[in-house]
C-alpha positions as CSV (number, residue, x, y, z in Angstrom):
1,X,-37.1,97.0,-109.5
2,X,-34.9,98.2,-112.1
3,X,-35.9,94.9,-114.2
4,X,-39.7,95.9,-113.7
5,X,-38.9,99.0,-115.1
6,X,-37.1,97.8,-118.0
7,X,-40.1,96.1,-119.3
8,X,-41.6,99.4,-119.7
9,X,-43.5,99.3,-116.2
10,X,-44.1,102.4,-114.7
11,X,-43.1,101.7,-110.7
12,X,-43.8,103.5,-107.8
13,X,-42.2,103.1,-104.4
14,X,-43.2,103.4,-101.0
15,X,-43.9,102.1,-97.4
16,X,-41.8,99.7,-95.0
17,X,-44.0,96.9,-95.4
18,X,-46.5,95.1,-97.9
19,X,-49.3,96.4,-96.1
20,X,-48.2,100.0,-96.8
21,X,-48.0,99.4,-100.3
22,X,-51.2,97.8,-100.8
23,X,-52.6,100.5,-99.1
24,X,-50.3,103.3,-101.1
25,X,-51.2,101.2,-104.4
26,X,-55.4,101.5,-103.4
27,X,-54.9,105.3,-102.2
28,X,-53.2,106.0,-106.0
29,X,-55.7,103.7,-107.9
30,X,-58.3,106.1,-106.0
31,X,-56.8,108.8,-107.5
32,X,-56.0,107.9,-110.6
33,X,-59.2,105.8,-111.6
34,X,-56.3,103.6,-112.2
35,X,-57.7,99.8,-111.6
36,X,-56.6,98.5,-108.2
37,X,-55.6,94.1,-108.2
38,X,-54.7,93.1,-104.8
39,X,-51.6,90.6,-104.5
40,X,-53.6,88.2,-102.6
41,X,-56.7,88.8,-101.1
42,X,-58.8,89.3,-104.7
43,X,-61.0,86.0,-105.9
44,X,-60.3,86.6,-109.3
45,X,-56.4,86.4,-108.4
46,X,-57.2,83.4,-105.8
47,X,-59.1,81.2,-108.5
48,X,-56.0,81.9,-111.1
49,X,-53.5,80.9,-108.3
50,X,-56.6,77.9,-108.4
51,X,-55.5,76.7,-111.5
52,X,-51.9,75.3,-110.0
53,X,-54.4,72.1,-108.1
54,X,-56.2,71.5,-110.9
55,X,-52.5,70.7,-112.8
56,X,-51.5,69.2,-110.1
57,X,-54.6,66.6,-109.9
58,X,-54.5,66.6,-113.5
59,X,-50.5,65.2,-113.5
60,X,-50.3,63.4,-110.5
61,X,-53.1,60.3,-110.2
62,X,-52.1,59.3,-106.8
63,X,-51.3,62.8,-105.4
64,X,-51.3,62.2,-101.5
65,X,-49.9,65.5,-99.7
66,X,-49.0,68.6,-101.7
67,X,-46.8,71.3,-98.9
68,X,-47.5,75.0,-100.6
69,X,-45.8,78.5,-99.3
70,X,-48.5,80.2,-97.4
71,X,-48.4,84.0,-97.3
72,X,-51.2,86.0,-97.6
73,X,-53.3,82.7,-98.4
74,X,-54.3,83.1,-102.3
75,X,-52.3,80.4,-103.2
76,X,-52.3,78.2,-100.7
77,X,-55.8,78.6,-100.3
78,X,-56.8,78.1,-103.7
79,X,-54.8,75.3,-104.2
80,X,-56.3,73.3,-101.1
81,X,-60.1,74.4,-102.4
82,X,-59.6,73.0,-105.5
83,X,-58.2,70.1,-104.5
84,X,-60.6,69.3,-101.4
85,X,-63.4,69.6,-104.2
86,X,-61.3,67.0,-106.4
87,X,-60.0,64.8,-103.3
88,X,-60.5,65.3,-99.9
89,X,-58.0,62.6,-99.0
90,X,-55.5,64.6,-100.2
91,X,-53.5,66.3,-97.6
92,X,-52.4,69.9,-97.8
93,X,-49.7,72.0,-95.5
94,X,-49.3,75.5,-95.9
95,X,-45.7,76.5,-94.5
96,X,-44.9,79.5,-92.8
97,X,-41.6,80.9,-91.9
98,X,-40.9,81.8,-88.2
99,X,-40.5,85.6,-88.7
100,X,-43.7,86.5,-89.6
101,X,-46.6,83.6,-89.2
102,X,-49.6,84.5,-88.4
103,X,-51.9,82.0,-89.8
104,X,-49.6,79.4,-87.3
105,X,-50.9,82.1,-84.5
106,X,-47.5,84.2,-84.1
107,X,-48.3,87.6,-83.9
108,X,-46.5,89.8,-86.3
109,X,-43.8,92.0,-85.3
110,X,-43.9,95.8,-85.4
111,X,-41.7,97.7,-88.3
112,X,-40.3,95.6,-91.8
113,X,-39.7,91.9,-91.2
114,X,-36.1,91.0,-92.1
115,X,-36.3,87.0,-93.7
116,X,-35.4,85.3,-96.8
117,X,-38.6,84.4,-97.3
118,X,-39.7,88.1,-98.2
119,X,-42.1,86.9,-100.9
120,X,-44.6,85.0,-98.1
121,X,-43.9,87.5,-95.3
122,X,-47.2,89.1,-94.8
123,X,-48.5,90.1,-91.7
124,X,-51.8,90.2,-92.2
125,X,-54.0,87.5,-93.5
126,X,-56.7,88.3,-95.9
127,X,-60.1,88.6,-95.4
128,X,-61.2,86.4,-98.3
129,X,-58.5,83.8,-98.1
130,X,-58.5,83.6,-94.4
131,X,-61.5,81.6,-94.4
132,X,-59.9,79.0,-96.9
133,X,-57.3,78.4,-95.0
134,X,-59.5,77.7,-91.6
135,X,-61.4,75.3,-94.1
136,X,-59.4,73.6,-96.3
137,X,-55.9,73.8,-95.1
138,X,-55.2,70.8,-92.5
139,X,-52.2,72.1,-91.2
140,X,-49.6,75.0,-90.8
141,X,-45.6,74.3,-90.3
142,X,-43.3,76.9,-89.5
143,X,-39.8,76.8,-90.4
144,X,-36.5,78.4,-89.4
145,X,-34.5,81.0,-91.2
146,X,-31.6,79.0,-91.1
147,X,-33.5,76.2,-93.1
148,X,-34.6,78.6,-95.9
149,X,-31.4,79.6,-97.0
150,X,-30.1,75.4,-96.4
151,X,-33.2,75.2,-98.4
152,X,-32.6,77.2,-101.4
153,X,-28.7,75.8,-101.9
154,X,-29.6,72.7,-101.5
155,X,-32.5,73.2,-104.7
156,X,-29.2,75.1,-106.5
157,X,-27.3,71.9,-105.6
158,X,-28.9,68.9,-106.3
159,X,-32.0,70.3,-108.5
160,X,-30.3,72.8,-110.6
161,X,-33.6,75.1,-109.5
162,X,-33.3,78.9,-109.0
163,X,-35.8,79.2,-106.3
164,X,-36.4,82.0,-104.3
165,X,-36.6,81.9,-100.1
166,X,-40.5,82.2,-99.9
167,X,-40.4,79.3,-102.5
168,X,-38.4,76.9,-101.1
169,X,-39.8,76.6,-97.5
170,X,-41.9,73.2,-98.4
171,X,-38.9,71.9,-99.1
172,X,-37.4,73.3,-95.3
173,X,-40.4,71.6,-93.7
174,X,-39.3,68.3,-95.3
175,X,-35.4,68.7,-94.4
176,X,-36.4,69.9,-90.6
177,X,-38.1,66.7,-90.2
178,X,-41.5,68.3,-88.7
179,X,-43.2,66.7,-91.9
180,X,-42.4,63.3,-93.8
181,X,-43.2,62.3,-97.4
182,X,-46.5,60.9,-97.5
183,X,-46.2,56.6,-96.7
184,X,-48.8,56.0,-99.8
185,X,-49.1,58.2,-102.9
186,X,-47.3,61.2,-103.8
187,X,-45.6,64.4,-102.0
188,X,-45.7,67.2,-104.2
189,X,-43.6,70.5,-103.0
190,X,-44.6,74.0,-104.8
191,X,-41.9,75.7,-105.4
192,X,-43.1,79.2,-106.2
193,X,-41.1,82.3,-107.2
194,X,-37.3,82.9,-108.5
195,X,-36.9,86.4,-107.0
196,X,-33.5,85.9,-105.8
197,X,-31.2,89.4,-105.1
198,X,-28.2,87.6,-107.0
199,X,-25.7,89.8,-104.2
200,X,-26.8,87.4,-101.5
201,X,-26.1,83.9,-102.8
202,X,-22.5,83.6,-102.6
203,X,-23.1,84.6,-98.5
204,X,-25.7,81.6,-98.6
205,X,-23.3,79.4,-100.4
206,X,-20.5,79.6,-98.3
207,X,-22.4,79.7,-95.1
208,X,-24.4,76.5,-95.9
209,X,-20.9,75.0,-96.7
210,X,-19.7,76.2,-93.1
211,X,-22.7,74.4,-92.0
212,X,-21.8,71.2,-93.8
213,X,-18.6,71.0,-93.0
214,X,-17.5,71.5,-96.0
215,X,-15.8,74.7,-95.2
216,X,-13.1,75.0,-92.3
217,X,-12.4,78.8,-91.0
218,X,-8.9,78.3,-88.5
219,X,-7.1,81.1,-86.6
220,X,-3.6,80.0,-86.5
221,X,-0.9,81.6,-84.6
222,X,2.5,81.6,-86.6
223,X,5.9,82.8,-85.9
224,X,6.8,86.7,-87.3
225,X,9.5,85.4,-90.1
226,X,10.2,85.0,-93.2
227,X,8.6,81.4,-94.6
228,X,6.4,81.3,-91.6
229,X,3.2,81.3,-93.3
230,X,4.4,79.4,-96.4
231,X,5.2,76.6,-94.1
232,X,1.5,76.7,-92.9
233,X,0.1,76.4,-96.3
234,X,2.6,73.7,-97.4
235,X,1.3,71.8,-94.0
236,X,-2.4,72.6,-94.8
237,X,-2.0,71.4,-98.3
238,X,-0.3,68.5,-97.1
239,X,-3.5,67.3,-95.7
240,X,-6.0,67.6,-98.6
241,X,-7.7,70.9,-97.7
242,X,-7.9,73.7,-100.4
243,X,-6.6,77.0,-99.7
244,X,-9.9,79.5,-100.6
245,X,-8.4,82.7,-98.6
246,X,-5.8,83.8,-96.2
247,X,-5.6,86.8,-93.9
248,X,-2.9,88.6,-91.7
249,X,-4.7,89.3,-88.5
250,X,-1.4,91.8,-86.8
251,X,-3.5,93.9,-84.7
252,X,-6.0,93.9,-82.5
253,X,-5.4,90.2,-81.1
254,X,-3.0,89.5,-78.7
255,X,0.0,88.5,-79.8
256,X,3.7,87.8,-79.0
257,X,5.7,90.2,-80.2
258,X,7.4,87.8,-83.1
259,X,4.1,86.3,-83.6
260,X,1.4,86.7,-85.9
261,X,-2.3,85.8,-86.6
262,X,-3.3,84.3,-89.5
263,X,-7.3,83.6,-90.4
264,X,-7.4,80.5,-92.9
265,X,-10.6,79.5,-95.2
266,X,-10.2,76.1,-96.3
267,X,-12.5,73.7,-98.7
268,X,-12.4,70.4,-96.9
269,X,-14.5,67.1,-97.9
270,X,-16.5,67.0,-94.7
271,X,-16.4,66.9,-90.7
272,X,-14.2,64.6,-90.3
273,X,-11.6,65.6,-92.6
274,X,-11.9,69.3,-91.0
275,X,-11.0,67.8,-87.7
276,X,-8.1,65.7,-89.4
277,X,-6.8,69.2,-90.5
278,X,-6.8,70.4,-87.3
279,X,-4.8,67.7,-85.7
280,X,-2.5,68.1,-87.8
281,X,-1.9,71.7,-87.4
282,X,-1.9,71.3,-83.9
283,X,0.3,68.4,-83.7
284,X,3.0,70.4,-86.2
285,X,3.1,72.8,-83.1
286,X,0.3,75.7,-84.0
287,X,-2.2,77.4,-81.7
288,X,-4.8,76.4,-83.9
289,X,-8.5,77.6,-83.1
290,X,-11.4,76.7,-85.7
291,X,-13.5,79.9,-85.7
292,X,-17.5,80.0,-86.1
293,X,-19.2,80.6,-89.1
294,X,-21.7,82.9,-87.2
């Protein structure tokens, strides 16, 4: 918000959900004589979201399936008219994530929806683009929260592409499997928005390298003396696995009297190295317990 305002925007705040601000933003346009331009569920912003097929069609000859973010339906929608109209071979999917779909026929919970994908998380469809979607859209996925965020490292990764949660859910459709790239032609993915709260990504990072294997969290137990734990490290070292943070854990687990806990985060190159690094502990003598990453 504060970058909004620093581009000389005058911003208001208020309600839990999108739906209360549309309806907060209409009630002060009312008042105001202020001009009132819905986010999604306006023609004139529906044919300009429009414009993204006829690129598309225009750079891509043999374009065969195109998967777009579905929201509250502008762009989705306008993208799959303008393409029908162009080629109605050509396949569209509009993707939905699993807390709040209701063009896939999930009702919309009560109160704000808590999901990555906070930029397509609108409960109610609109009453212009609804009917686009029945018409032109031939199916709807939904995806998982847990693929989002895979989704958006994996983009940071291997693409080098800033993409926020709502944006990067074509490409979660295509890593859960419940879609393949088209056999004939091309698969194009719309990735749509970089709105990314910068505090969160480190939290995404190191869980999707948890997930990976990539990252090993260990409870150890170690002996209460002095070169206890540097012995640990020397022996964690000893296998290849980097050293990313160490904690004392002296109270509130049960211990020996001369023992103590120790929580390890270690960079390792995969699954089966992690499991190496465990033996190994184990077979020095530890209590060694790999913790979740949940």
């Amino acid at each position: 918000m504060e970058a909004v305002r620093s581009y000389g925007a005058t911003l208001s705040e208020g309600g839990d959900t999108l739906s209360d601000a549309v309806a907060l933003a209409q009630v002060r346009a009312d008042a105001t004589g202020m001009n009132f331009c819905h986010p999604y569920d306006d023609p004139m912003v529906v044919a300009g979201q429009a414009t993204l097929g006829l690129e598309l069609a225009e750079d891509i000859s043999d374009l065969s399936l195109v998967l777009v973010p579905l929201g509250g339906g502008g762009l989705t929608g306008g993208v799959a008219m303008v393409l029908k109209h162009i080629n109605p071979k050509i396949r569209i999917v509009g993707i939905q994530v699993r807390a709040c779909a209701p063009y896939a026929g999930t009702p919309a919970p009560d109160g704000p929806i808590v999901t990555l994908a906070d930029g397509i998380a609108v409960k109610n469809p609109g009453a212009f683009t609804r009917p686009l979607i029945e018409q032109y859209v031939d199916d709807v996925i939904v995806v998982e929260e847990d693929l989002v965020a895979d989704a958006m490292v994996l983009l940071m990764d291997r693409g080098k592409l800033y993409v926020e949660g709502g944006g990067a859910v074509g490409v979660s459709a295509l890593m859960s499997g419940q879609i393949k790239p088209a056999a004939n032609g091309t698969t194009c993915v719309v990735l749509s928005g970089g709105n990314v709260d910068l505090g969160i990504l480190p939290g995404l990072i190191r869980r999707n390298e948890t997930r990976a294997g990539r990252r090993l969290l260990v409870y150890v137990r170690i002996s209460d003396r002095p070169g206890g734990l540097a012995a640990l490290l020397t022996l964690f070292a000893n296998t290849g696995a980097n050293l990313v943070e160490v904690e004392h854990m002296r109270e509130g687990v049960d211990l020996h009297v001369r023992e103590t806990g120790v929580q390890v985060v270690l960079e390792v190159r995969g699954r089966d190295h992690a499991e190496a690094v465990l033996q190994s502990v184990r077979a020095a003598g530890y209590a060694a317990e790999e913790v979740s990453a949940g």
